[in-house]
Backbone bond lengths (Angstrom), bond angles and torsions (degrees), N, CA, C in turn:
res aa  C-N    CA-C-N  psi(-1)  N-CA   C-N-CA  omega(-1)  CA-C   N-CA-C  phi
1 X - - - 1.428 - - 1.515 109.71 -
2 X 1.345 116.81 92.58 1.552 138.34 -175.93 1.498 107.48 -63.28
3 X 1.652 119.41 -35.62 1.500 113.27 -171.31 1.784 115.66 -105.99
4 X 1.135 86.99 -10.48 2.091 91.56 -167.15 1.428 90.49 -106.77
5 X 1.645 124.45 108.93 1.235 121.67 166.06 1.836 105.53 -124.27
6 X 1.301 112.86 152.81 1.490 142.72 -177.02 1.338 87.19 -9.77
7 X 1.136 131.15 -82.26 1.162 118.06 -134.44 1.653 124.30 -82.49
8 X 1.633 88.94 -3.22 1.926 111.79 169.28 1.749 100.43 -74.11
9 X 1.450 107.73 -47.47 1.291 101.57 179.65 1.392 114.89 -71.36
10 X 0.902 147.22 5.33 1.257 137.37 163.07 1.359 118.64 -107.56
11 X 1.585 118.49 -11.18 1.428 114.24 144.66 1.546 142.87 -61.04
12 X 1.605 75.53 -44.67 1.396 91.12 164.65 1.601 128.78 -44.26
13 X 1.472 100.62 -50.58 1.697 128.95 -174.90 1.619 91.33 -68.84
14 X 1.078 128.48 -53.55 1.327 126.55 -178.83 1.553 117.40 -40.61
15 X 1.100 102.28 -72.00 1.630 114.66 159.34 1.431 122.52 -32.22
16 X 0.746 106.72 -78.12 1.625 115.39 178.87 1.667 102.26 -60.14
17 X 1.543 150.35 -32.77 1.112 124.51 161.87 1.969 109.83 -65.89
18 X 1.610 107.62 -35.05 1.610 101.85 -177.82 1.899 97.01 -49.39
19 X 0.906 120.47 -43.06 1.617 117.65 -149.96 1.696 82.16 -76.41
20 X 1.287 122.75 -60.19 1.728 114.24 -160.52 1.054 91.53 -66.23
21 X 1.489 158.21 -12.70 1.754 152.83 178.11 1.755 90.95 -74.97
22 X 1.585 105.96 -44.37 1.905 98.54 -151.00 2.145 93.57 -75.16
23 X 1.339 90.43 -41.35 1.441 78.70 170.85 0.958 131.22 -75.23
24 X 1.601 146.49 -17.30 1.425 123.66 142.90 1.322 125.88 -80.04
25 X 1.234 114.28 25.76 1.500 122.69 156.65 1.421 123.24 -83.53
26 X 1.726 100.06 -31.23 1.314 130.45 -165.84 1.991 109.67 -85.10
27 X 1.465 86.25 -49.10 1.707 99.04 159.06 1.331 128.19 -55.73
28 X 1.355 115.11 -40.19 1.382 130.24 -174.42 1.648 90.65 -82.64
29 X 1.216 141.46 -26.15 1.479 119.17 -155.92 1.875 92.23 -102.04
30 X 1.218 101.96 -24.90 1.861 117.07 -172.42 1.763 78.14 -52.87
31 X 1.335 115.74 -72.13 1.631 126.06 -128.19 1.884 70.09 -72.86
32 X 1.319 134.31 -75.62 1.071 109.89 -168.27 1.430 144.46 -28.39
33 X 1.258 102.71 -44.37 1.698 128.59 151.83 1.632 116.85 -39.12
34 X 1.358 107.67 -41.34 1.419 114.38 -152.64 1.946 98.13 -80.07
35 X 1.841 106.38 -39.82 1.143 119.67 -169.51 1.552 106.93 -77.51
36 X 1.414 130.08 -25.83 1.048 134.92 176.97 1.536 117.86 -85.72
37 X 1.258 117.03 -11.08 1.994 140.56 158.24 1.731 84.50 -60.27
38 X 1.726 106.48 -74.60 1.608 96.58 -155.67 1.137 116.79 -53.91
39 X 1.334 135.43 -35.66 1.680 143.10 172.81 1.050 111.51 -48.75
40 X 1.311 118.33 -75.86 1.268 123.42 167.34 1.733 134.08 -9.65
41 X 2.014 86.30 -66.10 1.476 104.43 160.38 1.532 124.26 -52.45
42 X 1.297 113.79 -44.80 1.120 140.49 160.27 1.488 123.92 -38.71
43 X 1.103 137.57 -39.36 1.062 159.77 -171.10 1.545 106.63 -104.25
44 X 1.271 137.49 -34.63 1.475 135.48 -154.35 1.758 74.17 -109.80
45 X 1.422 150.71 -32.79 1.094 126.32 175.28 1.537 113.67 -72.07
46 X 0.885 118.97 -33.71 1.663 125.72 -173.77 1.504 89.56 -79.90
47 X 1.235 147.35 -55.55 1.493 123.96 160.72 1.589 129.49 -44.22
48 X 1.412 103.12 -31.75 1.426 102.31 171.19 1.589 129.95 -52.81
49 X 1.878 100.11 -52.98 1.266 115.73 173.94 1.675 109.85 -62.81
50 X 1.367 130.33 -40.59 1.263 118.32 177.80 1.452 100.26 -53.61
51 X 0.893 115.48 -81.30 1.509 120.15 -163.50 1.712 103.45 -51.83
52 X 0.843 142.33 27.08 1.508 162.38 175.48 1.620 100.82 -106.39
53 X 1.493 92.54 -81.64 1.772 97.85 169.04 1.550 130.08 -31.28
54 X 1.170 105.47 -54.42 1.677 138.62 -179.89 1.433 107.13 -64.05
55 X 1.377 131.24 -60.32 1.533 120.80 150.33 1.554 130.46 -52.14
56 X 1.173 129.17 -12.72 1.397 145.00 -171.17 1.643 89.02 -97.96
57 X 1.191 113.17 -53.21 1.892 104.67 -172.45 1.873 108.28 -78.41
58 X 1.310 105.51 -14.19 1.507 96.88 177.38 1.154 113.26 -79.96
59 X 1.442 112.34 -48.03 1.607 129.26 172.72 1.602 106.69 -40.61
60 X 1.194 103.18 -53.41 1.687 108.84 176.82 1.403 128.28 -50.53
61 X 1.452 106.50 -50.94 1.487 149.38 -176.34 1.916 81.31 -54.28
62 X 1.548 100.22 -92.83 1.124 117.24 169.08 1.749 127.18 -3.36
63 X 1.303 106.22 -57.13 1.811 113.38 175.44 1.531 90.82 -91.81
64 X 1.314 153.78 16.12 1.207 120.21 172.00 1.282 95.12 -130.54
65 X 1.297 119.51 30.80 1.654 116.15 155.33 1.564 82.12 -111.45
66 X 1.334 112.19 -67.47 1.728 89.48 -164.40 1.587 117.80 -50.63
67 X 1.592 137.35 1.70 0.893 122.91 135.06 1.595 150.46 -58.64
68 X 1.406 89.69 -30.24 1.456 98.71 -179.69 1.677 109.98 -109.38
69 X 1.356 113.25 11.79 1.640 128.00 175.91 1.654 97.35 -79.15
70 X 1.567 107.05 -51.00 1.618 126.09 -171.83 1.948 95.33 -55.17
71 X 1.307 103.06 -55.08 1.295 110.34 -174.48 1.357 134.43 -38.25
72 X 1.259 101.74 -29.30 1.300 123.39 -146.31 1.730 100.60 -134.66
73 X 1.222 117.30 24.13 1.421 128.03 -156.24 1.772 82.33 -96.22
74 X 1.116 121.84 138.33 1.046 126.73 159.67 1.514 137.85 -65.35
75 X 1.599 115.43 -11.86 1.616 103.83 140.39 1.642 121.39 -81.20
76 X 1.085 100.42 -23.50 1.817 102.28 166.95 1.640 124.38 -55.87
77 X 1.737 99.11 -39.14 1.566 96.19 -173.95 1.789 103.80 -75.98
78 X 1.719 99.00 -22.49 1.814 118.90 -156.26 1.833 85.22 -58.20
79 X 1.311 106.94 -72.43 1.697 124.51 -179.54 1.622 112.62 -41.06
80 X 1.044 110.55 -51.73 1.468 127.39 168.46 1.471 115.64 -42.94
81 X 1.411 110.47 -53.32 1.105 106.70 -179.43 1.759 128.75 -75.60
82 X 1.392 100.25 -35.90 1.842 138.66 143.93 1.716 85.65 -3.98
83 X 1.202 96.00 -66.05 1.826 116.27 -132.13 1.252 95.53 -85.60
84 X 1.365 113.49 -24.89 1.758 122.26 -166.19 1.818 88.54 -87.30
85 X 1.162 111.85 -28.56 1.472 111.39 -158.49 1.574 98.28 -81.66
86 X 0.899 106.27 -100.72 1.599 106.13 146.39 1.255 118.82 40.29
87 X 1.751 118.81 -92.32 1.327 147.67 -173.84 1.415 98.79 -68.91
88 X 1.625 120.79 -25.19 1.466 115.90 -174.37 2.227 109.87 -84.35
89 X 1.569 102.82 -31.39 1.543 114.23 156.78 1.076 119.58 -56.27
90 X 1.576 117.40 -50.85 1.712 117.84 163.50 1.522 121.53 -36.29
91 X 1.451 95.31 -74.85 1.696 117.59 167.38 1.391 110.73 -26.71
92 X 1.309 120.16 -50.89 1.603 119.75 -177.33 1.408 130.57 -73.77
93 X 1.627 90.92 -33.11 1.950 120.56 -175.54 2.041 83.82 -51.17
94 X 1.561 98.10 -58.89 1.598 111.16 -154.19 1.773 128.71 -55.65
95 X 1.870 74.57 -42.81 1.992 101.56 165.53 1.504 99.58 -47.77
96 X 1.425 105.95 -70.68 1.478 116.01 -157.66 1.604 106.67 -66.95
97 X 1.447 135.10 -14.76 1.526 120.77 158.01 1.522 112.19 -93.58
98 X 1.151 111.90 -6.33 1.729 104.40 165.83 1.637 113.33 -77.49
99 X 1.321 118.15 -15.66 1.658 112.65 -169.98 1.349 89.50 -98.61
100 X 1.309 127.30 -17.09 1.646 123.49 -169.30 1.661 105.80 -67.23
């Protein structure tokens, strides 16, 4: 072999171990990559569901003031009280023919 001498072959060999070194460098950095995707993913779902929760309790929150906003409305308490008054004249009409 007149054209391939020693010291080509060991460039050669050089090379070709740099490339099988860069690719399991390259493997090792993929899979690192790959595990820090799943976390990630991992993490933006478990934020999802909070903030799931957190809209579900405002929404809630939300209708049970406007329930008790209505409640507390000042022709509601006005009538309310009407009604309390009212039933309390009844109440008395009834006392006062039961002792009769």
């Amino acid at each position: 072999m007149e054209g391939i001498d020693i010291r080509l072959l060991v460039t050669v060999g050089g090379m070709a171990a740099t490339v099988i070194a860069a690719s399991a460098v390259v493997k090792a950095s993929v899979k690192v990559l790959q595990d820090q995707a799943r976390d990630f993913e991992k993490r933006l779902r478990a934020v999802d569901v909070r903030i799931d929760k957190a809209t579900t309790q405002i929404e809630t929150l939300a209708q049970r003031q406007g329930v008790i906003s209505s409640m507390m409305d000042p022709n509601t308490m006005e009538r309310k009280s009407r009604e309390i008054q009212r039933l309390r004249t009844e109440m008395d009409f009834v006392q006062r023919k039961i002792k009769e």
